[in-house]
C-alpha positions in Angstrom: -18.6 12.1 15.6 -17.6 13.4 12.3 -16.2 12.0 9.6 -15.4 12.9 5.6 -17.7 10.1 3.5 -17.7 10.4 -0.1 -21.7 11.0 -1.0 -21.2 12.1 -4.4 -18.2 11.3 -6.9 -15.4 14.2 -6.5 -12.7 15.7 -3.8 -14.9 18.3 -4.2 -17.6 16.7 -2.7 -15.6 15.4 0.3 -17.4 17.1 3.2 -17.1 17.3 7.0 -20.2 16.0 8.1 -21.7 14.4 11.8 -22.6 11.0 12.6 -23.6 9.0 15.2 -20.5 7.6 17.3 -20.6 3.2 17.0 -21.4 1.8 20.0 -19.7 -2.0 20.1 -21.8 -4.9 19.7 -20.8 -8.2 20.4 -17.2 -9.4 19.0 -16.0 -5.9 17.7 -14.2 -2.9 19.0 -14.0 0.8 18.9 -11.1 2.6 17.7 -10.6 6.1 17.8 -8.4 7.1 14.5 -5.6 9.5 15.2 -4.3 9.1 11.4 -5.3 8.0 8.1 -3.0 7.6 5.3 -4.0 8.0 1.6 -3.4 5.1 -1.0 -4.2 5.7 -5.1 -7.2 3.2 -4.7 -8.7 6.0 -2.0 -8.3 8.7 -4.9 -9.6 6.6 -7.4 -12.4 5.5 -4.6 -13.1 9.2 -4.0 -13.1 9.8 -8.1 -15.8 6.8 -8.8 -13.1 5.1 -11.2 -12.6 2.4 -9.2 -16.2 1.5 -8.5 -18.8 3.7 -10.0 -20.9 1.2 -8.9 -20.5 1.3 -4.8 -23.2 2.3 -3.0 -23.2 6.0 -1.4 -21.8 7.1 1.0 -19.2 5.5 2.3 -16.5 6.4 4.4 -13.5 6.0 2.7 -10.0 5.3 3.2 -8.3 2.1 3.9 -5.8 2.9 6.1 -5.8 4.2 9.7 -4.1 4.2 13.6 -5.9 5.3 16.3 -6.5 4.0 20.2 -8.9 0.9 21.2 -11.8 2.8 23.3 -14.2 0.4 24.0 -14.7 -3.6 23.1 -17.7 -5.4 23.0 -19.0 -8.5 24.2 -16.7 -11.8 24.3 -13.3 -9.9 23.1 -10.9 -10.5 24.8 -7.5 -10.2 22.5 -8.0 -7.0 22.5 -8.0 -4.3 24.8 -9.1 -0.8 25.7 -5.6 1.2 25.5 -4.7 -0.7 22.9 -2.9 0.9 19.7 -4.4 -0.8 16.3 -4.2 -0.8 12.5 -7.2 -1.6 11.0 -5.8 -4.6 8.6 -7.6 -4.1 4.8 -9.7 -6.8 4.1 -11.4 -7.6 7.4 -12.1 -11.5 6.4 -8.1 -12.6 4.9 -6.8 -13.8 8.3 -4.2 -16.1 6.9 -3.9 -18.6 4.1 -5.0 -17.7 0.2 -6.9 -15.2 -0.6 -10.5 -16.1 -1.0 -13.4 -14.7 -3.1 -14.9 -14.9 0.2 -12.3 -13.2 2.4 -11.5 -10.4 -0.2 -15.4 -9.0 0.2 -14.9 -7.4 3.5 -12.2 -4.4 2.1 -11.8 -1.6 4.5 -13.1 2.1 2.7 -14.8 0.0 -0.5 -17.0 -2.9 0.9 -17.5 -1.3 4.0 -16.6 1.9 5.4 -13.0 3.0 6.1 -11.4 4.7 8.5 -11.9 8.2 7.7 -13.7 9.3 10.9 -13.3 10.2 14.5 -14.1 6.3 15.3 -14.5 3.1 13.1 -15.7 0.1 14.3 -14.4 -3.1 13.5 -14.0 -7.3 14.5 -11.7 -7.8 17.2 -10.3 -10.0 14.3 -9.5 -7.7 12.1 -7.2 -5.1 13.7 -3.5 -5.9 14.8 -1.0 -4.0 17.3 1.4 -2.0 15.7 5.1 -2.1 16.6 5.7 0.5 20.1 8.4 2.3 18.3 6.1 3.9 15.4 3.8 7.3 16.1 0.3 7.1 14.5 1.1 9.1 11.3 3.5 6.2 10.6 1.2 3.6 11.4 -1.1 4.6 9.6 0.6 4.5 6.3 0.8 0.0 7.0 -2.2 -1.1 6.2 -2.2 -1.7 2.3 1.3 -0.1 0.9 3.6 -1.6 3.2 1.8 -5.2 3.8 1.7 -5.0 -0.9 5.3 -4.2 -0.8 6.0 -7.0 2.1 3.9 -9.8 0.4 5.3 -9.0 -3.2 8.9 -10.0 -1.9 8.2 -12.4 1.0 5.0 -14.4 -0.6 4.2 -13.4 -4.3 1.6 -16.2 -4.2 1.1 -19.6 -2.4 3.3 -21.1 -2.0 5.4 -18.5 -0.3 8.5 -17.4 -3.2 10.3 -15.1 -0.8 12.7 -12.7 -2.4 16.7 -13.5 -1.2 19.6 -12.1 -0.3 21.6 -10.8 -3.1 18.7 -10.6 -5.6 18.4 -7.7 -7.7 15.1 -6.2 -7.2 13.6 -3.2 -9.5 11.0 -0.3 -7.7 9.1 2.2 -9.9 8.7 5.2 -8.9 8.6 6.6 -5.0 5.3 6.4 -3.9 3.7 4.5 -0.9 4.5 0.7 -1.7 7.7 1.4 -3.9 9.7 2.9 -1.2 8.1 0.8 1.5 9.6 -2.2 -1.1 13.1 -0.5 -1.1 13.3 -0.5 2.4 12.3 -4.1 2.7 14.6 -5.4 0.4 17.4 -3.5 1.5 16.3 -5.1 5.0 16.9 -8.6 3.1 20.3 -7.9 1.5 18.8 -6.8 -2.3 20.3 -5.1 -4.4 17.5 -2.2 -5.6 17.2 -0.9 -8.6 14.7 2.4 -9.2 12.8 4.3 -11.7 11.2 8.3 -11.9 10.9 10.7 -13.7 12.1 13.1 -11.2 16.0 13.4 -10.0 15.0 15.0 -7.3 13.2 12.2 -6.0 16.1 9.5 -7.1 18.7 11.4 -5.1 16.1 11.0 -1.9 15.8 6.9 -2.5 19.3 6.9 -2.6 19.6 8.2 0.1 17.8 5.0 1.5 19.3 2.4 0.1 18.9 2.6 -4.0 22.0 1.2 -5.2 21.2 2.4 -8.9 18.9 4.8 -10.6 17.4 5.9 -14.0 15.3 8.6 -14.9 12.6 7.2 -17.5 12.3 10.6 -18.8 15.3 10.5 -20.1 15.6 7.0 -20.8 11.9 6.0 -21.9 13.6 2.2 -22.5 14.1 1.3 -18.9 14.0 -2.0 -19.5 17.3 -2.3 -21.4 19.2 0.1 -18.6 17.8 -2.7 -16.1 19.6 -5.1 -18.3 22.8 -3.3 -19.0 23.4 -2.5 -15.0 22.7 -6.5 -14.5 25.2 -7.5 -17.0 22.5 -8.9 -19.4 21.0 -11.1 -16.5 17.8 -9.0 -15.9 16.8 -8.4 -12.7 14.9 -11.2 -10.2 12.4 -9.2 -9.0 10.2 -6.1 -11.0 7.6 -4.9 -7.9 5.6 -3.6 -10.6 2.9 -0.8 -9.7 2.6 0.9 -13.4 0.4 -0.9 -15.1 -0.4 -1.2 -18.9 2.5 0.8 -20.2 5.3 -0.8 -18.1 4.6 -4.2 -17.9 5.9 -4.8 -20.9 9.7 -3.0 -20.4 9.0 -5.3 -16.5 8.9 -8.3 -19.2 11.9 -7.8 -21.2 13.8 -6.2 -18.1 13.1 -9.5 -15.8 15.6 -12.7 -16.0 14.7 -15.8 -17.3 12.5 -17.4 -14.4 12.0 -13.9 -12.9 8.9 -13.0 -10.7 7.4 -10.3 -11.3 4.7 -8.8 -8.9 1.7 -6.9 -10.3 0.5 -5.0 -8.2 -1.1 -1.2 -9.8 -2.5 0.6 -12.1 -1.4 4.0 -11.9 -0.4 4.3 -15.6 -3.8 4.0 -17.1 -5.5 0.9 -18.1 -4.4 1.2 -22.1 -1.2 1.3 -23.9 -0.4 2.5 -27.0 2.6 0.0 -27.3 1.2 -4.0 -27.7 2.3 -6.2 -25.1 4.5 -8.7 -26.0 3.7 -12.0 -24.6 7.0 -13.7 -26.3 8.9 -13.0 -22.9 6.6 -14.8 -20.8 7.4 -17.9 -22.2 10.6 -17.6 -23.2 11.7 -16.4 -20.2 9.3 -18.7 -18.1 8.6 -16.0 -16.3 6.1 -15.7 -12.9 3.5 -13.0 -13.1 1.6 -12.6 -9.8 -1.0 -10.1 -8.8 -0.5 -9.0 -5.4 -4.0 -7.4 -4.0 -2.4 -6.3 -0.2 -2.0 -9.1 2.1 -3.6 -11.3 5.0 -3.6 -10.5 9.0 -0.7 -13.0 9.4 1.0 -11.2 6.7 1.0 -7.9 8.5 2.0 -9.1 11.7 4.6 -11.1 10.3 6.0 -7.6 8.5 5.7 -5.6 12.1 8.0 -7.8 13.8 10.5 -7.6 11.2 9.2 -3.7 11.6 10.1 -3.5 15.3 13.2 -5.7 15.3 15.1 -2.9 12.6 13.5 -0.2 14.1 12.4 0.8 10.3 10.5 4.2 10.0 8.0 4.5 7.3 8.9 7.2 4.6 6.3 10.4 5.6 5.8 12.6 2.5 3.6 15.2 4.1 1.2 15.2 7.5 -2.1 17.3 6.6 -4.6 18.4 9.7 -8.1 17.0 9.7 -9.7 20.3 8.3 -7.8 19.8 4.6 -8.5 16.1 3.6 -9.3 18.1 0.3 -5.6 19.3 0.1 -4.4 15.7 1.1 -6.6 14.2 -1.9 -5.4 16.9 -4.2 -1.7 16.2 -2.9 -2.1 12.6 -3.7 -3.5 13.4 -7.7 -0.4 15.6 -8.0 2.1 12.7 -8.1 4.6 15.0 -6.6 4.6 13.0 -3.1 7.8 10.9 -2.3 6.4 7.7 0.0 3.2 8.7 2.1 0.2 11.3 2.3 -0.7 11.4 6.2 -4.0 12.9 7.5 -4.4 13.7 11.2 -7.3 13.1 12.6 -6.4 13.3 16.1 -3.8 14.5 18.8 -2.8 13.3 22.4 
């Protein structure tokens, strides 16, 4: 089979090669990927920033869809013909997350799903709704099950996001508008962030009730306040990092949550955080690091009873994973980066 593992550090480096297909042992099953979507952790994965450390190679790439082709011994919730998302960390079932069950993460710990066929427990992949194509199911996995567990969970005990809550987004990638089509789903009210018009004309076109460009207005935090009446707003899905955390501080209302859930502003600021609206504010910081199996499936019904579509940015063939990777460093995408692997 072939498949694109990451033997040395570098998109440059990401080479077609052939392996031997998995045969299933006992308790797993063989899944033939038809799509692959691209999260920032895969580029940074790809880039060795996220773990110089991790052992070479590995197949990266959290995220995939394809078709059950073969189970092994004693499975019997799954079955060949089935159509599967691998679900990120193979060992978070349900409840907390564990140091235990957060050592088993798909395209990191152990390989991803960035080959012809992966093979994983029967535990650890869930049906996807009927209504969505591979490309779309592909892009689940780890943006859309963050973005569902930072407004229905945020920790344990569950602190579900309500109806008529004012909910910031920043930016349009994967889990922001994944976030923005949740919420609206709920009732929110959804306020957004980017640096690109473009791009804020296309959210609201799904929903975005109000929009600010931080180009233009660097201190976001005090537009967030001014379009809330001085409130602030009761939910800040926070994927930036060290240099907007602290506008998500001072643009949150007292007793606000906000989710932490990226880095993709760089792990330094040049501006101090200030800790004062913490406790002032009493505010809940929670890191979000994806979600469990019970999460996902709980997400896919909601998924199949609104008939939601994913947000597609661009579906590359198998034969320019480079492009894909390159696509995904630009910053220019609006929701997801698709690779097909695959074709019926």
């Amino acid at each position: 089979m072939f498949a694109y593992p990451i033997t040395q550090f570098g998109i440059d480096h990401l080479q077609r090669i052939e392996l031997p297909q998995p045969t299933p042992t006992p308790g797993t099953v063989l899944i033939k990927v038809h799509a692959v979507s691209l999260n920032y952790r895969d580029l940074r994965m790809v880039g060795g920033l996220y773990n110089p450390k991790m052992s070479l190679p590995r197949i990266p790439c959290s995220d995939g869809a394809g078709e059950v082709v073969a189970v092994g011994e004693g499975v019997t919730n799954v079955h060949i013909g089935d159509r599967v998302c691998g679900i990120f960390m193979q060992r978070w079932l349900d409840g907390p997350l564990t140091a235990e069950k957060s050592k088993a993460a798909l395209g990191g710990d152990i390989d991803g799903m960035l080959a012809a066929y992966a093979l994983l427990h029967h535990e650890g992949v869930v049906r996807f709704p009927n209504h969505l194509s591979f490309e779309e199911a592909a892009t689940l996995p780890c943006a859309a099950v963050t973005a569902w567990n930072a407004l229905h969970h945020a920790g344990e005990p569950a602190n579900p996001a309500q109806s008529g809550d004012t909910i910031v987004i920043q930016g349009t990638g994967g889990v922001s508008i994944f976030a923005l089509q949740f919420a609206k789903l709920l009732g929110a009210k959804v306020l957004g962030t980017s640096s690109s018009d473009e791009k804020l004309t296309r959210a609201r076109s799904l929903g975005l009730d109000e929009a600010c460009n931080y180009k233009q207005a660097p201190e976001w935090s005090k537009w967030v306040m001014e379009t809330t009446s001085g409130k602030g707003a009761d939910r800040i899905i926070e994927v930036g990092g060290a240099v907007t955390l602290s506008h998500s501080l001072r643009a949150a209302r007292v007793g606000g949550t906000i989710a932490q859930i990226g880095v993709l502003s760089g792990a330094s600021t040049a501006d101090p955080l200030a800790l004062t609206p913490i406790l002032h504010k009493q505010l809940r910081i929670q890191g979000i690091y994806v979600g469990s199996r019970a999460m996902f499936e709980q997400m896919n019904a909601v998924i199949t009873k609104s008939s939601l579509h994913p947000i597609i940015d661009q579906v590359f063939p198998v034969d320019q994973v480079q492009q894909a990777f390159l696509h995904m460093e630009s910053g220019s995408h609006f929701g997801k980066i698709v690779i097909r692997l695959a074709s019926l």
